[in-house]
N, C-alpha and C positions, 0 to 999 in steps of 0.2 A: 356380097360374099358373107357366109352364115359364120360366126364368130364362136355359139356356144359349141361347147364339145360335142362329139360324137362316139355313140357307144357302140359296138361288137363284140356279141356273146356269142361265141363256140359252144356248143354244148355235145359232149357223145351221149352215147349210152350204154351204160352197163361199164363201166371203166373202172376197173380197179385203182386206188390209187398208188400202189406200186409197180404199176406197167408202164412207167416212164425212166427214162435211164436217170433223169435229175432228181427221181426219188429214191436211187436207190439200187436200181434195178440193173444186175450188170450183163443183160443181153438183150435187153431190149433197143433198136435203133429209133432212138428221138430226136433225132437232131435239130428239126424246129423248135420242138417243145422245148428242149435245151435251152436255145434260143432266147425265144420268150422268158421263160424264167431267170434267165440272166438279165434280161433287161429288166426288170420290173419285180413283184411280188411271188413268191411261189411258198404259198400256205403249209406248214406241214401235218396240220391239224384240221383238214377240211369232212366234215361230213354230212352225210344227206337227212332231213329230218324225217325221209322214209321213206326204204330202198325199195321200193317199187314208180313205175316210169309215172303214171298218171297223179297217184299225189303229192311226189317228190317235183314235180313239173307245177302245178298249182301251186306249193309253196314256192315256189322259185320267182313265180310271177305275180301272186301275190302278199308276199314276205311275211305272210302267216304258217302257221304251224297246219298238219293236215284236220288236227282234230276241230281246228277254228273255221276252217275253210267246206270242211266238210264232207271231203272229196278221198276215199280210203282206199279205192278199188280202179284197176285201169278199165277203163272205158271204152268203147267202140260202137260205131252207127247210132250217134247223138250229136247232134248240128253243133253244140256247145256249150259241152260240159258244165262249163264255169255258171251257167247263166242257170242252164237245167239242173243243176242240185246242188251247186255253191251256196254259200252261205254267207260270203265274198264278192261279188260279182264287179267289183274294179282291180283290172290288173295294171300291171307299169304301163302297157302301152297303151291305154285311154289317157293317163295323166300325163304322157310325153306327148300325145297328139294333142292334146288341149294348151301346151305348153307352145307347141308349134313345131314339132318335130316329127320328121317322116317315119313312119316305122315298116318297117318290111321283115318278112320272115320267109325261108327257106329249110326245107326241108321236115325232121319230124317233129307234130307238135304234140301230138296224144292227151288235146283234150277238146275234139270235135271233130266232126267231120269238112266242118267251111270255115270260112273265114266270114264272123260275123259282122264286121265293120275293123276292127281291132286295128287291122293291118291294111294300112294304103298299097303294100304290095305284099301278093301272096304267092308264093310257090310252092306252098306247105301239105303237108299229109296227113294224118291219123298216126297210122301203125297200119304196120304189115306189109305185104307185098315183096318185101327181100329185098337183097341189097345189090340188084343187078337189073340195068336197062332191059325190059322184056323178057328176064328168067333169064339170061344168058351167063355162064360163066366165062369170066378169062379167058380159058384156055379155049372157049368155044367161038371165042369172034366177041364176046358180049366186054361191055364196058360198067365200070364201081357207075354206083349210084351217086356215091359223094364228090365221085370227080365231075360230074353233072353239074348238079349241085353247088359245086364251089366256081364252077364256070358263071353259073345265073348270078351268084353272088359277085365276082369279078365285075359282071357288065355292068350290077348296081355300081358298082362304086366306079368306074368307070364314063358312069352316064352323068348327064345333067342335074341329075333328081337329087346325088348326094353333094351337091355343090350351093344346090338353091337354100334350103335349108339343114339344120342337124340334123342327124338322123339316129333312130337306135333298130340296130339290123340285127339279126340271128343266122346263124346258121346252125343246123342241129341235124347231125348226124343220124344213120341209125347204126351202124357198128361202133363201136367191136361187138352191141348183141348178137346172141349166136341166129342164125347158123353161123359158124366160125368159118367166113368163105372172106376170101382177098386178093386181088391182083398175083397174079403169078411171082413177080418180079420180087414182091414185099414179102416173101415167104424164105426168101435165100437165106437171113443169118438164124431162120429156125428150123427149117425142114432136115432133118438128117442130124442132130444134132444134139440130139435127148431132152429138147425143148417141151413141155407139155402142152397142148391146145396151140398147136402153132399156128394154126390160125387164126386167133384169138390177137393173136400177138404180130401175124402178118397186117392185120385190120388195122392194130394199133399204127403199126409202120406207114399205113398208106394215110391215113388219118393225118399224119405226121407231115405228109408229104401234101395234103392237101391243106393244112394250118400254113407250111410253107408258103406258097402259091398266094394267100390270101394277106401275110403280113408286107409279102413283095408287092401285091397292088396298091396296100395303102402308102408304101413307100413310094412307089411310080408315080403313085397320081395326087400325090405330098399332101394325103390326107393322115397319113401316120402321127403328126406333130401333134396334131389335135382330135385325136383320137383315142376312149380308151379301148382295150382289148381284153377281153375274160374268157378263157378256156377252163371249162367244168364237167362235170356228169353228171348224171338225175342221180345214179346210186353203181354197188361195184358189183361183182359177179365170184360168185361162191364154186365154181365148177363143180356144182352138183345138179344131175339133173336125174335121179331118182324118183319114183315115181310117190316112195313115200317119204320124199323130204321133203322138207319146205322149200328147197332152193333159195333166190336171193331172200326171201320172206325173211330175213334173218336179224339179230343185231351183229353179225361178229363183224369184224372189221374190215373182211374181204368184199361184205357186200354193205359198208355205211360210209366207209373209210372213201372218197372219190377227190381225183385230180381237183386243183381249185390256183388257179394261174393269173393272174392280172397285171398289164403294164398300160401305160398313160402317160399323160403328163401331171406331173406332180411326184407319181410312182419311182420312191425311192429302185434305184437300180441294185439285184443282185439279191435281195434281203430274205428269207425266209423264217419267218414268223412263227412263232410256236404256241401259238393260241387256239384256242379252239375259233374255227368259223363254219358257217355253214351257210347253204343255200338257200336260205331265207335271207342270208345277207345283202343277196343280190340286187334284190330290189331299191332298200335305203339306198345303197352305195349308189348307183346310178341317181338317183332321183336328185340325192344332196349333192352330186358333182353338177347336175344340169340346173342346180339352183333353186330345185322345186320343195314344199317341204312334206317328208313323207306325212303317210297318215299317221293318226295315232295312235290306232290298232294294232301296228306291224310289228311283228317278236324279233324280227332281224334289226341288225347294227349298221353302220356306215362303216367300211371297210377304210375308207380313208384315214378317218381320225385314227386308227390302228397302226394304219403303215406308219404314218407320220409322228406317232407320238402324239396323239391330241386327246387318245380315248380317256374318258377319265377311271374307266373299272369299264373291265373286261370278262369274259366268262373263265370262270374256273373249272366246269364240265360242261360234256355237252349230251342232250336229251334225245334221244330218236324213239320215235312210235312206229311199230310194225303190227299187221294183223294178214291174215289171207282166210277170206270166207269159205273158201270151198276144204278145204283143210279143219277151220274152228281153232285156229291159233291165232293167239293177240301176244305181244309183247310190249314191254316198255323198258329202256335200257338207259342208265345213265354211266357215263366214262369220263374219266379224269385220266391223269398223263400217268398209274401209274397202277392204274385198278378199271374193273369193267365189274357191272352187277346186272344183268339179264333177267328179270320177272316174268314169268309166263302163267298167265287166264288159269291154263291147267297145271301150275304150280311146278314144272319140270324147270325149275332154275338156276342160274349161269353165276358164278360167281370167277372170275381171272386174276389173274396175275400179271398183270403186262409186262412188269418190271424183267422176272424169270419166264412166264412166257409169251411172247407176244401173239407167237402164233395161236393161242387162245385152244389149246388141246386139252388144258389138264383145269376141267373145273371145278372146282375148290366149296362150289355151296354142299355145307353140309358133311365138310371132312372135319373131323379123321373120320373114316367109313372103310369100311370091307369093299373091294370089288374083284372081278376076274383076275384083274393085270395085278391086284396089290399097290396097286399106285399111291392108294391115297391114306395108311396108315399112320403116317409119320407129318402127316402136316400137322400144325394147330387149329384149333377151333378156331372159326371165324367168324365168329358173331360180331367183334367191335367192329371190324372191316365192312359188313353187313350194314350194322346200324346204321352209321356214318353214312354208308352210299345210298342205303333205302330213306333220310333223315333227306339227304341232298336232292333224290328222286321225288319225294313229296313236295319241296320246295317249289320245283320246277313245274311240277305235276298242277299245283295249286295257280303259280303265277299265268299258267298259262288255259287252267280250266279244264284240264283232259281229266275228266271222272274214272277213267280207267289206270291212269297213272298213279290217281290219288289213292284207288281200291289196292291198287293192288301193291302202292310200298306201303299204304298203313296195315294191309292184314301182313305184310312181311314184319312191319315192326310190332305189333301186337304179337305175331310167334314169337319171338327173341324175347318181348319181355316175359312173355307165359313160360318161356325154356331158363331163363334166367331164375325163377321164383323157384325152379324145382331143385 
């Protein structure tokens, strides 16, 4: 009988992290998720280091940042990404196999089209194809994808395979991305109801219902004890789909901000943490709980020492890089708990208020200013808010090598001092 821990990462996609009723959220049904985060960890500060599926997935698996890794654009009809234009080409699950542990994946992986050795057992995809057995919906005789999916995943841990040695399994969704299609049944506490995208939000309910299903096996089949469990997203969903907006390409919060769930052994119960974490974390955390020691390249933390009280200094903001080529938008965005500063290529930038408004409508670079609405007459100038956050964006920008991070908060503070001289 295999002694070291065992890991299970859940992953969706596109998940907001306020689509959960234990964030907040008071019509969404989460009753698993609930759950889970009662038992264990539930982050309140979790965010993607960039909310798009293919590089937010690479850092996830490699615990680098995307600009390190290489990887800025999703991908399709390439055997394996990682290897074809990384700049990275070891992820967690070469050094859990080397370590001795099975690794399997299920479901979406969106960074290849095969499985190039990686994974002892594969049931995995790319992207695309929709979220219904054979194009069928619901209502038409057809069956969710992830309820599939979470059945393959059951007979894993079921079988012999997760008994002989550790294992680190995935399961990864592909809803709530849209189309915003979901089991009939999981549409009841929004359809009719002035819900908006209830679909969206049906997805999340059956997602719910299949996280269910999966913490019941490992309780069945009493691998729950030593086992840990992480429910996350790649990045969250902007409900715009314009043709000339950027969509998720974004930094605002609705598409950086994502679920970030973790329970184990060790995992103080009930805790929610107000740190900044992110999906680069993922990686250390598992590696230092199976005893391994990460590299020494990786921008991510060990979540452990965090829960526990061990970390010695923690992040005081946290940094996402966004770009979408076919657009010509690049961004870089640093946030703290109570400010956001947005830099964009083409100088159209984001300055917030999180404090007064979270929802991130009324932006601030460059007030007191004239506009349509009169909005913005009466605020202060905000250049020391500026500096400080473009001062903290350089920092970041610097430790971690992103040339376009460094470009674009030194020419923000090089304006500031030029506007200050006059």
């Amino acid at each position: 009988m295999q002694q070291n821990p065992n890991f299970l990462v859940i992953v969706s996609d596109q998940q907001r992290w306020d689509s959960l009723a234990c964030n907040g959220n008071v019509f969404t049904r989460t009753p698993n998720l609930d759950a889970m985060a009662a038992r264990g960890a539930n982050f309140r500060l979790p965010f993607t280091p960039f909310p798009v599926c293919t590089p937010a997935r690479a850092s996830m698996w490699t615990g680098v940042y995307p600009n390190k890794h290489g990887i800025t654009y999703n991908r399709y009809g390439i055997d394996d990404v990682i290897s074809y234009e990384g700049k990275i080409d070891t992820t967690l699950f070469e050094l859990m196999q080397r370590a001795g542990y099975t690794t399997a994946y299920f479901g979406k992986w969106h960074l290849g089209e095969k499985n190039t050795g990686r994974f002892d057992i594969w049931k995995g995809f790319n992207s695309h194809g929709g979220h219904w057995e054979d194009g069928r919906q619901s209502f038409q005789g057809g069956r969710f994808k992830p309820e599939t999916q979470t059945d393959e995943m059951i007979r894993f841990l079921e079988s012999s395979q997760a008994r002989e040695k550790p294992f680190v399994a995935v399961q990864s969704y592909y809803p709530p991305h849209n189309p915003f299609t979901a089991p009939t049944g999981s549409y009841a506490p929004y359809r009719g109801k002035g819900v908006p995208f209830a679909g969206y939000y049906a997805s999340v309910t059956a997602l719910d219902g299949c996280v269910g299903r999966i913490r019941e096996a490992l309780l069945r089949t009493g691998l729950s004890g030593n086992t840990f469990v992480f429910y996350v997203s790649d990045h969250g969903e902007t409900f715009d789909f314009a043709e000339t907006a950027p969509h998720k390409w974004v930094c605002l919060d609705s598409s950086i901000r994502v679920p970030f769930l973790m329970e184990g052994p060790g995992v103080p119960h009930g805790i929610r943490p107000n740190d900044f974490v992110g999906l680069e974390d993922l990686m250390p955390t598992i590696l230092s709980a199976a005893g391994i020691r990460p590299p020494g390249y990786i921008d991510g933390a060990n979540l452990l020492e965090l829960v526990n009280g061990d970390a010695p200094a923690w992040r005081d903001a946290y940094y996402t890089q966004a770009e979408r080529r076919n657009a010509r938008t690049l961004q870089r965005c640093i946030r703290t708990r109570d400010s956001k500063l947005i830099l964009s290529w083409d100088e159209l930038h984001e300055l917030y208020d999180l404090s007064t408004d979270p929802e991130e409508v009324l932006n601030l670079y460059g007030a007191p200013r004239t506009d349509k609405q009169d909005q913005y007459r009466h605020f202060e100038r905000q250049s020391e808010r500026i500096v400080s956050l473009a001062g903290m964006m350089l920092r970041r920008a610097s430790e971690l090598g992103d040339f376009a991070g460094v470009e674009l908060a030194s020419r923000v503070l090089r304006q500031e001092d030029a506007s200050s001289d006059r």
